[in-house]
N, C-alpha and C positions, 0 to 999 in steps of 0.2 A: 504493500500500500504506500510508504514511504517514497518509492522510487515513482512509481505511477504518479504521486504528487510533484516530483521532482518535474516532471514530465509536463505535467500542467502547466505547473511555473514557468516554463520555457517557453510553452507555448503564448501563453498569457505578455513575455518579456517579448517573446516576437510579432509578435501583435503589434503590441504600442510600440516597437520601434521602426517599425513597416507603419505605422500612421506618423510618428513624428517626419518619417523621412516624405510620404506623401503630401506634409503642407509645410515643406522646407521651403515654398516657393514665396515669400510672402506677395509679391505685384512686380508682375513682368508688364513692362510700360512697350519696347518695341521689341518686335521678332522681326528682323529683317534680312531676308535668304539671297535679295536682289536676284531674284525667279525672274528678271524681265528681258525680253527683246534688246537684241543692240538699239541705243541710242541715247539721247537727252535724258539722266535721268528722272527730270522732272516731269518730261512725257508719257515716259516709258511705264511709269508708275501710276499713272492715271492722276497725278496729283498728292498723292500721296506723301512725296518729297516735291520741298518748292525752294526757287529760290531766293535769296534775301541780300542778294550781293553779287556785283558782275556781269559778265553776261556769254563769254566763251564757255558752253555745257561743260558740265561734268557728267561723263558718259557712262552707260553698262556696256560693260564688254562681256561676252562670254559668260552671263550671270554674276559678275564680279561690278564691282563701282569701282571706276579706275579715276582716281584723283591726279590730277597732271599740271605740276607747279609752273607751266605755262600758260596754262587759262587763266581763268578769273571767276568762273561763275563759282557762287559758293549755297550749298544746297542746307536743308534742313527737314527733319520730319520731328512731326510734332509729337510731344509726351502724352500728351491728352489730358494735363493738368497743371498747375503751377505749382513748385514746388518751393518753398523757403526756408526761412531759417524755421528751423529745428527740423531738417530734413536730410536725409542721406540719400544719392543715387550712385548706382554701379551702372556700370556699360561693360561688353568686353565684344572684341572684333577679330576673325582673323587679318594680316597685310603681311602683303609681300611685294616687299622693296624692288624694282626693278631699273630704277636712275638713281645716279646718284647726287644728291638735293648740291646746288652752287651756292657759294659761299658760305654762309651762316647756318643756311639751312631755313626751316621753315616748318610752325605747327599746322595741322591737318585733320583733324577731329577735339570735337570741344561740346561742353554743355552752351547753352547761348538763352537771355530772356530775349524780352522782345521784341528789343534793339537790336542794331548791327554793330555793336558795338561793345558791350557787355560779356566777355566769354567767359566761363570758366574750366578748369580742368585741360589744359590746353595741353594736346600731344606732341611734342615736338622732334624733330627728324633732323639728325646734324652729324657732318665727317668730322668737327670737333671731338680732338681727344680721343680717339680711335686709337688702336696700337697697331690695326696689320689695315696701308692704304688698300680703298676700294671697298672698304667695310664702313657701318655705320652705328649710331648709337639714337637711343629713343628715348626720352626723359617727358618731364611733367613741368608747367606753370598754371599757377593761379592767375596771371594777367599779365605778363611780360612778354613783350614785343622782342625780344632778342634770345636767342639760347645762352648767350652772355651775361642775360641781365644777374645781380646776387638774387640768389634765393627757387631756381630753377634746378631741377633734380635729375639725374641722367643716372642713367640703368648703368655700371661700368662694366659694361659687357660687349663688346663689337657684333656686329649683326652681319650677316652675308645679304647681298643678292640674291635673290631667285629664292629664297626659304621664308617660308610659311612659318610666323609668329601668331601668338595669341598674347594680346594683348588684353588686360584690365586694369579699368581705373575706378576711383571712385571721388565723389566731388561732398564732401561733407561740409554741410551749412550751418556747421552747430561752435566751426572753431575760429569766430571771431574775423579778426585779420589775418590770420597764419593758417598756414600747414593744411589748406581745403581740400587741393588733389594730391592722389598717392596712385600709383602707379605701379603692376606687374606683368612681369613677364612669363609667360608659359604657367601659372598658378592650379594649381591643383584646388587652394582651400585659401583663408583669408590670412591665415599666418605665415603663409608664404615671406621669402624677400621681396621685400616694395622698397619705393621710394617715395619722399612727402616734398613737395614742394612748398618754401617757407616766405615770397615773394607775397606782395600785396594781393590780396582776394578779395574779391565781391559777394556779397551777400543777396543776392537777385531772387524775385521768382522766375525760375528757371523753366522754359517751357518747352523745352527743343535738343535735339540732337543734331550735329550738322557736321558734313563734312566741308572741308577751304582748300581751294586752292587758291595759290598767292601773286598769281600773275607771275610777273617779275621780279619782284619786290624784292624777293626775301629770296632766290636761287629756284634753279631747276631743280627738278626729282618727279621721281614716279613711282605713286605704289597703289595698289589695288585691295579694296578694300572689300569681306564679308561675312555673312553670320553675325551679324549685327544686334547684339541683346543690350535692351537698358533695361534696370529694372531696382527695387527699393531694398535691396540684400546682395550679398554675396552667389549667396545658392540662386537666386534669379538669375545670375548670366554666365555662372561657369555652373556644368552638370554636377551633379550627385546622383549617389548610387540610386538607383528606382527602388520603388519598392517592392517590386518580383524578386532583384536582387538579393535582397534581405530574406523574403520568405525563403529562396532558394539555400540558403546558407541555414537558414534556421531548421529546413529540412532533413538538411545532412544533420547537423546537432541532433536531434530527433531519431534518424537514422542510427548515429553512433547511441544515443541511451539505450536502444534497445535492446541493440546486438550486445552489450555492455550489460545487460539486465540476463538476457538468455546463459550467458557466459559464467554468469553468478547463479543461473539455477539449477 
């Protein structure tokens, strides 16, 4: 009887942990696959992304959004809400670098209110401080116009061409002036290595998601951007284990008590 209770309890523990892992999601704000037709992405999407700056497209290619630091058009889809202070948002993207950015470099994914003016969480792309040429590095600002400027945070890690990153950030509106976007690379879970960018930050309600390119301005580069998640947690825009997962593991446990129970009779 002891052990058959044993049994239960396990059951019972796998239970609630296959529901905890089921509403790990708290509010997925976009799912964006860039499923569309070559072209405009602001076409292509039915509206869905629009633009808020410029006017040479930023185009789908091949189901991918390719950001090209010699246009200028710069795109946006919307959260579906405002978000402010006392508010946390995560985003996470695949890119893959394929120019390499002129001169300084140039940021290229941001939260944005509902100005053109206001960004935060700014991704930025720069051959600064790389150790092997033709390689590049990715960092984070709260509002800084230069990858120079104090208080901008760069991954010290060199990045290749042609390979597929996953990038996540997150843009926290609870920390005053400092420290709002934090930044990782390839993350599994939220304690991962990041980096905080400590530069001046805006406290905006935040309504948008947008990708930039920079014309001129700021150098050439090319990277293609997709799988696009925003959402109000961590576990909203990088996976966690499902919850079949869990029963499947809980199963085998299960499995081994019993054979474990036979063995003792």
């Amino acid at each position: 009887m002891k052990k058959f209770t044993n049994i239960v309890r396990v059951l019972v523990g796998i239970g609630l942990l296959a529901s905890v892992v089921g509403k790990a999601s708290a509010t997925q704000l976009v799912n964006e696959q860039f499923n569309y037709s070559d072209g405009d992405l602001t076409v292509v999407s039915g509206g869905a992304w629009t633009s808020f700056s410029g006017s040479t497209p930023l185009n789908v290619v091949s189901g991918q959004a390719v950001v090209n630091q010699t246009n200028s058009a710069d795109d946006q889809i919307s959260l579906g809400g405002t978000y402010g202070t006392g508010t946390v948002l995560y985003a996470s993207f695949d890119v893959n670098f394929s120019a390499l950015p002129a001169g300084p470099g140039s940021y290229f994914a941001l939260f944005k209110d509902s100005t053109t003016s206001d960004f935060g969480a700014r991704v930025w792309v720069t051959t600064n401080g790389v150790t092997t040429p033709g390689d590049i590095r990715i960092g984070i600002a709260n509002s800084a116009s230069q990858p120079t400027n104090a208080g901008v945070a760069f991954i010290a890690t060199d990045l290749s061409l042609g390979t597929t990153y996953k990038v996540v950030i997150k843009l926290d509106s609870n920390v005053g002036a400092n420290g709002s976007g934090t930044l990782w690379l390839n993350p599994t879970q939220e304690t991962d290595p990041s980096v905080t960018a400590t530069d001046k930050s805006y406290i905006d309600p935040w309504q948008d998601f947008a990708l930039r390119q920079a014309s001129t301005s700021q150098g050439a580069g090319v990277e293609t951007v997709d799988n696009l998640l925003v959402g109000t947690t961590f576990a909203d825009v990088v996976a966690v284990p499902e919850p079949s997962t869990v029963v499947l593991v809980g199963a085998g446990l299960i499995g081994m008590l019993f054979l474990r129970r036979r063995r003792h009779m």
